[in-house]
N, C-alpha and C positions, 0 to 999 in steps of 0.2 A: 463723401456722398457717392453710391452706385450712379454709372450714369447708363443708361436705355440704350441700344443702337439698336435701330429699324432697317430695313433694307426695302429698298425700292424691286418693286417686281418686274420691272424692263430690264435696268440694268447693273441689278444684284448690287446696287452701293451700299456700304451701311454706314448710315447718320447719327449723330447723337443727339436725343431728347434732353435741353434742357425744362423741361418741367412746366414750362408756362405755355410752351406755344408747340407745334409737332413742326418735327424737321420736315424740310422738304429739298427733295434728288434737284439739283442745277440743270441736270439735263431733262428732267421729266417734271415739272412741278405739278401738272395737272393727275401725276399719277400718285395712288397713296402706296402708302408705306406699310410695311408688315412687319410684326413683331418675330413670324414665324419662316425663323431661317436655321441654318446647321452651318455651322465651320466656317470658320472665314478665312482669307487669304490675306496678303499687305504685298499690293504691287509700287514695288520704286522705280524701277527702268521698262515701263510697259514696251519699250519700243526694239529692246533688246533680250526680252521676255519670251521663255516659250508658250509658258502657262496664260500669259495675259494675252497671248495672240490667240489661241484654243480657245477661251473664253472671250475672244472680243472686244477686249480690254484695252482702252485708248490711254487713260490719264491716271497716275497713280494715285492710291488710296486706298482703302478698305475696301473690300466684296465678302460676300454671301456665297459659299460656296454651291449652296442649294435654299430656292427661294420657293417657300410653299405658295401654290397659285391659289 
């Protein structure tokens, strides 16, 4: 089964839809989610990261490299 990943517009995470209910960001839940994103990254050491510190990036995971608003 494909599975959906949305990203959150604060802070670019992207989630996976299973099918019944819409994901929702840990750090944002009052904020929705968007289908409409470009590229994604996979940060594992956000702390030793160049890239996740340029972005913001506290906890690793999936991001959005561009989140349309």
């Amino acid at each position: 089964m494909k599975t959906e990943l949305k990203a959150c517009k604060k802070c670019k995470g992207l989630y996976e839809r299973d099918g019944k209910k819409e994901p929702v960001c840990p750090d944002h839940p009052d904020e929705r989610l968007t289908a409409e994103w470009y590229g994604f990254i996979f940060i594992q050491d956000p702390v030793n990261s160049t890239v996740a510190s340029r972005m913001g990036i506290t906890r690793e995971g999936k991001y959005a490299i561009k989140v349309r608003q």
